[in-house]
C-alpha positions as CSV (number, residue, x, y, z in Angstrom):
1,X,31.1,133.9,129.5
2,X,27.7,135.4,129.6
3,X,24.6,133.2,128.5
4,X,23.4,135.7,125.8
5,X,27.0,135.0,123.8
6,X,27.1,131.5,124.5
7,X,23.5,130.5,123.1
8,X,25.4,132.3,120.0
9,X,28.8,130.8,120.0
10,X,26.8,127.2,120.3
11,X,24.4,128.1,117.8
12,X,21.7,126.8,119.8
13,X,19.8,130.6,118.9
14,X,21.2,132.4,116.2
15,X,21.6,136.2,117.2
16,X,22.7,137.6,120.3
17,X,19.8,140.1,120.8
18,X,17.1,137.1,120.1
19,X,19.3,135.5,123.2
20,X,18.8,138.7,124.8
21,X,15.5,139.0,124.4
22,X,14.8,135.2,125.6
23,X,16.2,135.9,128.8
24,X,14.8,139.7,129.0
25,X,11.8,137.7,128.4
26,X,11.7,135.0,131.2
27,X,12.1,132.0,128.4
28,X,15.7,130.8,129.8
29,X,16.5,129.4,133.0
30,X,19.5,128.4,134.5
31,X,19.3,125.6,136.7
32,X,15.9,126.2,137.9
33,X,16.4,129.4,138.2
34,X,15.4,132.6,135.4
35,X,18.3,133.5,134.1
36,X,19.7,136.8,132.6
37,X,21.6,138.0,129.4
38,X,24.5,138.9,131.9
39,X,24.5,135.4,133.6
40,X,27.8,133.8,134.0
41,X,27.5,130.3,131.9
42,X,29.6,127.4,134.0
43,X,30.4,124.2,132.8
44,X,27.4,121.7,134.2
45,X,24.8,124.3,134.2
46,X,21.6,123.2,133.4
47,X,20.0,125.4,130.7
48,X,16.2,125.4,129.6
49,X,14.8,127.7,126.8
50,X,11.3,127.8,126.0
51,X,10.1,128.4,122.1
52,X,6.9,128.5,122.3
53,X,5.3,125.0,123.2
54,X,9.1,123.6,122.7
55,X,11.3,123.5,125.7
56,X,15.0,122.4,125.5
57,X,17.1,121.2,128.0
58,X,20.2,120.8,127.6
59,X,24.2,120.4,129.9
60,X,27.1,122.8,129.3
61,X,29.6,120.4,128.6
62,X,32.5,123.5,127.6
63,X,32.8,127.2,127.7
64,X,34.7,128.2,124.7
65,X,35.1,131.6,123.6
66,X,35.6,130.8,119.8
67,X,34.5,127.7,118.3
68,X,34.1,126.4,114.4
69,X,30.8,125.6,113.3
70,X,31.3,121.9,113.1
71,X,32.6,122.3,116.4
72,X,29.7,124.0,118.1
73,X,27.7,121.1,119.1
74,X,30.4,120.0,121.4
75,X,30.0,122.6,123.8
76,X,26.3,120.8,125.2
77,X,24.9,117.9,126.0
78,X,20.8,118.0,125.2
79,X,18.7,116.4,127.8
80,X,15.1,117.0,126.4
């Protein structure tokens, strides 16, 4: 699944194109490394997005592609 839809499906950012724009933007990394809209999320990836002085971290615990909202904090594991 790409990491623009599944910053949306988790809800951990709202809209697809602010995900998009995040990672157009340099403010998500993927295991170290900047990652792009088109990245292919794994389970165990490290993710880090930056919001302004605000940085989480967080595990993919599950790549789902439809999940209810209850549901949605199952897919990750936050670090930091």
């Amino acid at each position: 699944m790409r990491l623009d839809k599944f910053l949306k499906i988790s809800r951990i950012i709202k809209r697809r194109t602010v995900a998009n724009d995040a990672c157009d933007a340099d403010h998500v990394t993927v295991n170290g490394r900047p990652a792009k809209a088109s990245y292919n999320v794994k389970t165990g990836d490290t993710v880090e997005i930056r919001f302004g002085d605000k940085t989480l971290r967080f595990i993919v615990r599950d790549v789902r592609e439809q999940v209810k909202k209850e549901e949605a904090s199952s897919l990750y594991e936050i670090i930091s």
